[in-house]
N, C-alpha and C positions, 0 to 999 in steps of 0.2 A: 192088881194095879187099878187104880181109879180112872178115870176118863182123862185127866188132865195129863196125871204121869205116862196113859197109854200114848195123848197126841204127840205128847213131848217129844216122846221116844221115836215117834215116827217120823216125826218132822225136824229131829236132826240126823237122823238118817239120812235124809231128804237130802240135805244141806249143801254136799258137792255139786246134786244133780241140779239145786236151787240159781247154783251161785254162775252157773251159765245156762239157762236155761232159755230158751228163743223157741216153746212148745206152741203150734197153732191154738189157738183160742177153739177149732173143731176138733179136736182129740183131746180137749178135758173132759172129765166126767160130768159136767156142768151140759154137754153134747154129747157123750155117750151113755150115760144113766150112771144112776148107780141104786145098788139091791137095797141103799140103808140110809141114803138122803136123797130129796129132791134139791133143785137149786132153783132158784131166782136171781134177780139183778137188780139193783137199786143202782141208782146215781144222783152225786151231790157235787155242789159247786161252793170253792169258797165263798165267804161272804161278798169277796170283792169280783165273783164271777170270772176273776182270771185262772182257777185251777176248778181240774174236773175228776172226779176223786170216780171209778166203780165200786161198788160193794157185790162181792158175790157172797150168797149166803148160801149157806148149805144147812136143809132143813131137816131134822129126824125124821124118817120113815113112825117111831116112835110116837105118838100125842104126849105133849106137855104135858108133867104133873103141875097140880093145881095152882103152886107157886110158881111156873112157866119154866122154861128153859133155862137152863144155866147157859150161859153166853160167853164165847170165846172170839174174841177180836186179835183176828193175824194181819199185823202188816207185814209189805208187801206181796201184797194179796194176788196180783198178776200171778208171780212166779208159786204161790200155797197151791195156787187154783191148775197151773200146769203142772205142778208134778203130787197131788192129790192121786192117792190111791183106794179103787173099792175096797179090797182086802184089809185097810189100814182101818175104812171107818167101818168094816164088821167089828174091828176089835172095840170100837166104840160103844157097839151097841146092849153091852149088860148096861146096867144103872139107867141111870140118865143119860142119855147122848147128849153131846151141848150141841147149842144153836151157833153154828161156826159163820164167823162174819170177817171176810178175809178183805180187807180195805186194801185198791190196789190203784192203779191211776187207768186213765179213760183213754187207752192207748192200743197201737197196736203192739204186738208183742208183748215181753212179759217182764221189762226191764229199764226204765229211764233214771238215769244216775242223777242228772240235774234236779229234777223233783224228788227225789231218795234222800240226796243231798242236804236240800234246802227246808224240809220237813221233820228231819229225825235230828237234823245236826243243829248247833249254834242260837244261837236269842231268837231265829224264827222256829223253832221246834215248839218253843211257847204257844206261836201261835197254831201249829200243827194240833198241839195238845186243846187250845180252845174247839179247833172246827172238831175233834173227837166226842169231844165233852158237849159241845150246844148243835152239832147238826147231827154227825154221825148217828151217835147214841141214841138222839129221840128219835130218829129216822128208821132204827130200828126198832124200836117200843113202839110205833105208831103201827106199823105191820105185822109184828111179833110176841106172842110170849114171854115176859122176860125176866126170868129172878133176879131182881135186882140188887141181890143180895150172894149171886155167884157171878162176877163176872171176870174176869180174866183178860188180859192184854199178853202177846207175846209178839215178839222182836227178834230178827237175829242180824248179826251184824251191827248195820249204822241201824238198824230195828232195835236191836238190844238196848244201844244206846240211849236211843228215845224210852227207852223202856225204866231203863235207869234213870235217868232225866225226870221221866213222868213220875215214877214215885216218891223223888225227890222232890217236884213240885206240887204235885196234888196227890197225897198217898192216899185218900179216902176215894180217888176217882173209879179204882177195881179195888176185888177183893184179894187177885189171885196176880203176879207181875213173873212171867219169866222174858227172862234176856238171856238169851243164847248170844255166846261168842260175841259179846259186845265188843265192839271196836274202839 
């Protein structure tokens, strides 16, 4: 199994544990290590300064091959980052690991329905799709490694949708789209 189908599979696994999830931000692996990535934290604001997006990235233990990282963007990234397991990203670590960039919002806990809402769903998702495509993404190429030539979007739920949405709208934006359990 490839890296992608490996996350896949973990992270609908995941999806019960996702779907109520309220895990302290100090018992992620992002706070208690992990043997196969490090983490970081970025943060971005929409254009209009009224939303405040986290980016937690989870980095290979692994160095870049020369064309960089392949790059997997999960929204919501809150609830990826609280039920992220070490054991999951050993299975990551044959091939390439990707550069896991879990887009989540600037909160406490690991779950705001109003901004999930207002991002993934209806004519403002568009604009969700813009802050991906002109802040997120260069915000990670400025820091990161990045084949920009493997990149990946994944969604579940009103995530999936967006997911749907987004290749609907801009299909050159990833190379790689999964939507789990689109709503």
């Amino acid at each position: 199994m490839n890296w992608k189908q490996t996350l896949t599979v973990v992270l609908l696994s995941a999806l019960p544990l996702m779907a109520s999830a309220d895990t302290q931000e100090n018992s992620t692996l992002a706070a208690t290590g992990s043997a196969y990535y490090r983490f970081e934290r970025l943060n971005v604001a929409s254009p209009d300064g009224q939303r405040h997006y986290r980016l937690d990235i989870g980095i290979p233990r692994n160095p870049a091959s020369a064309a960089g990282y392949p790059v997997m963007y999960l929204l919501d990234g809150n609830n990826v980052m609280a039920e992220l397991r070490d054991d999951w990203l050993g299975e990551l670590e044959a091939g390439t690991p990707p550069l896991l960039v879990m887009i989540g919002y600037d909160i406490e806990g690991t779950y705001d329905g109003e901004q999930r809402t207002r991002d993934y769903t209806g004519t403002t998702s568009t604009a969700f799709l813009d802050l991906v495509e002109a802040k997120i993404k260069p915000e990670v190429q400025a820091h990161y490694a990045i084949d920009l030539n493997r990149q990946t979007l994944w969604g579940h739920s009103f995530g999936g949708l967006f997911v749907i949405n987004a290749l609907l709208e801009r299909p050159d934006a990833f190379q790689t789209w999964i939507a789990a359990s689109a709503s």
